[in-house]
DRENDO-720055 format. One record per residue (C-alpha): residue in three letters; chain; residue number from 1; x, y, z. Coordinates in nm, 2 decimals. Layout:
N
code	unit	pos	X	Y	Z
Ala	A	NUM	X	Y	Z
...
***
This chain:
113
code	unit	pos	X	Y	Z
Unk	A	1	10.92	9.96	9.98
Unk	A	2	11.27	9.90	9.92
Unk	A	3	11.18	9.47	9.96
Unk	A	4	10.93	9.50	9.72
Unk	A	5	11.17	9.73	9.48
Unk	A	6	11.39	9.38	9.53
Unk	A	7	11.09	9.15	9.45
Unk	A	8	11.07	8.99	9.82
Unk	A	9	10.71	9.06	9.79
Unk	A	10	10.62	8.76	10.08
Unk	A	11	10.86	9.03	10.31
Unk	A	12	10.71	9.32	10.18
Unk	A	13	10.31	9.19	10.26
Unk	A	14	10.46	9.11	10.63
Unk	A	15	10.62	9.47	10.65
Unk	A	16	10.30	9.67	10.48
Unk	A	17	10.04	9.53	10.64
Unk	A	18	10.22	9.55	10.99
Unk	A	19	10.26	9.95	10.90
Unk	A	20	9.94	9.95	10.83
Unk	A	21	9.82	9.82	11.17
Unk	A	22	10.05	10.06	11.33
Unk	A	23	9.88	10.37	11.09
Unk	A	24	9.53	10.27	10.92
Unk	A	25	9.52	10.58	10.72
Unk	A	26	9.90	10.59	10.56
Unk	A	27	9.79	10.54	10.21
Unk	A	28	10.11	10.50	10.09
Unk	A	29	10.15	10.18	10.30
Unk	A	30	9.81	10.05	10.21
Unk	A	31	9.88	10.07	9.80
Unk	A	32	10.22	9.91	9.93
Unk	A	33	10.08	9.67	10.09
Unk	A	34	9.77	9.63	9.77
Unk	A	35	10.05	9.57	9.56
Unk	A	36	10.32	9.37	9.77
Unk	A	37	9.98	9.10	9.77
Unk	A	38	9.91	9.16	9.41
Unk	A	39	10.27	8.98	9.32
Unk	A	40	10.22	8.75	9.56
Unk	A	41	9.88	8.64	9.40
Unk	A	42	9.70	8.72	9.70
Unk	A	43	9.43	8.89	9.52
Unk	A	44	9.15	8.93	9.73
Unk	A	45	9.33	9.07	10.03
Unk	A	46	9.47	9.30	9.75
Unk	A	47	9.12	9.36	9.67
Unk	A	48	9.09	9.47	10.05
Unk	A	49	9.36	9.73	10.05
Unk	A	50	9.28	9.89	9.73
Unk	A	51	8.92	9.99	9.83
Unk	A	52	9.04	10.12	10.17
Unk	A	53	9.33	10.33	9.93
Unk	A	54	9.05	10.43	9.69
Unk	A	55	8.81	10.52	9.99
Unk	A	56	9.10	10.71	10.21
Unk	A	57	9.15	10.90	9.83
Unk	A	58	8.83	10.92	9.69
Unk	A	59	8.90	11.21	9.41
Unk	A	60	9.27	11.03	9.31
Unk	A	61	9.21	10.87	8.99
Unk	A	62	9.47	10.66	9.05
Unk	A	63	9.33	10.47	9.33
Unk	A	64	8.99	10.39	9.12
Unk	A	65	9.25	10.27	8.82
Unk	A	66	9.47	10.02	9.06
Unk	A	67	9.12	9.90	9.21
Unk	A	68	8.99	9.87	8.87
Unk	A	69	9.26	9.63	8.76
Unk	A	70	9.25	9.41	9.06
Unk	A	71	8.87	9.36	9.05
Unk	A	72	8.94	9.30	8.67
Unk	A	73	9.16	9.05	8.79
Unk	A	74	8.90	8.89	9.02
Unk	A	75	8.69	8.87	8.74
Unk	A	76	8.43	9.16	8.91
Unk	A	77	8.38	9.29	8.58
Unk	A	78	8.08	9.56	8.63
Unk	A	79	8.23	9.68	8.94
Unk	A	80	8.55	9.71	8.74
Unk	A	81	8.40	9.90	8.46
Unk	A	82	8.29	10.13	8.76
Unk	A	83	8.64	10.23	8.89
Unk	A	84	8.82	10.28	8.57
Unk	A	85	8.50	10.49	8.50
Unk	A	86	8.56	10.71	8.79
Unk	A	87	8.95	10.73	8.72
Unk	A	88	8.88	10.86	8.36
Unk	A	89	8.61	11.09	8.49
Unk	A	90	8.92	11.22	8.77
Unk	A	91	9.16	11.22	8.51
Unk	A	92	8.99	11.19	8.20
Unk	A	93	9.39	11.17	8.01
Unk	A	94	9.46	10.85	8.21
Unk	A	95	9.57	10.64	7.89
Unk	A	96	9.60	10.35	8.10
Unk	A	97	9.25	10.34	8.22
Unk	A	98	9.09	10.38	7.91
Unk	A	99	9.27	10.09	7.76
Unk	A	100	9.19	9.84	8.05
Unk	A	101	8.83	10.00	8.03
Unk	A	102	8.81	9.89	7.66
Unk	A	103	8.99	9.54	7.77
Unk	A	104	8.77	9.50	7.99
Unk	A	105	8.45	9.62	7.76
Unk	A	106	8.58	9.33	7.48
Unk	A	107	8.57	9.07	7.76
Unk	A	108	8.20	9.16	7.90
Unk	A	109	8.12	9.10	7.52
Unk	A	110	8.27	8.78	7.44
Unk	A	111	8.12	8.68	7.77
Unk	A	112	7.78	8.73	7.68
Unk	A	113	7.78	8.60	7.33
***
């Protein structure tokens, strides 16, 4: 955490995911790990580690918002929708989600006009 507090992400993916080898259900080393790769553009094995987070914490709304915004990011746009659905549903005054929900709404329709 504290590399990735610095911005030595490349350190802080090495350190993560090795955690996480060591303890497959710390899900406070898998969102590190999720995020150390988000900043270093790796953004499908982000992808990986924020479904495992959202799947090891099914009912935190948080977990379906950071999955959201990296499948946003990989341009998965209805299973996007999907997890920012769920996070407002968990937390329906998640602010955060709502806004990338309707970001992500106003690209679906300027994609299919």
């Amino acid at each position: 955490q504290f590399l990735a507090e610095l911005g030595r992400y490349q350190e802080a993916v090495l350190l993560f995911t090795k955690a996480v080898e060591l303890s497959p259900l710390d899900y406070d080393a898998i969102v590190g790990a999720a995020t150390a790769l988000r900043h270093t553009n790796r953004l499908e094995e982000a992808e990986e580690f924020y479904r495992r987070a959202a799947k090891l914490r099914p009912l935190d709304a948080g977990s379906h918002s950071n999955l959201g915004a990296i499948l946003h990011l990989n341009r998965k746009l209805n299973e996007a929708e999907a997890s920012y659905t769920e996070s407002i549903r968990l937390q329906p005054e998640d602010n955060t989600a709502r806004q990338n929900l309707r970001k992500l709404q106003a690209l679906k329709s300027t994609n299919s006009s």
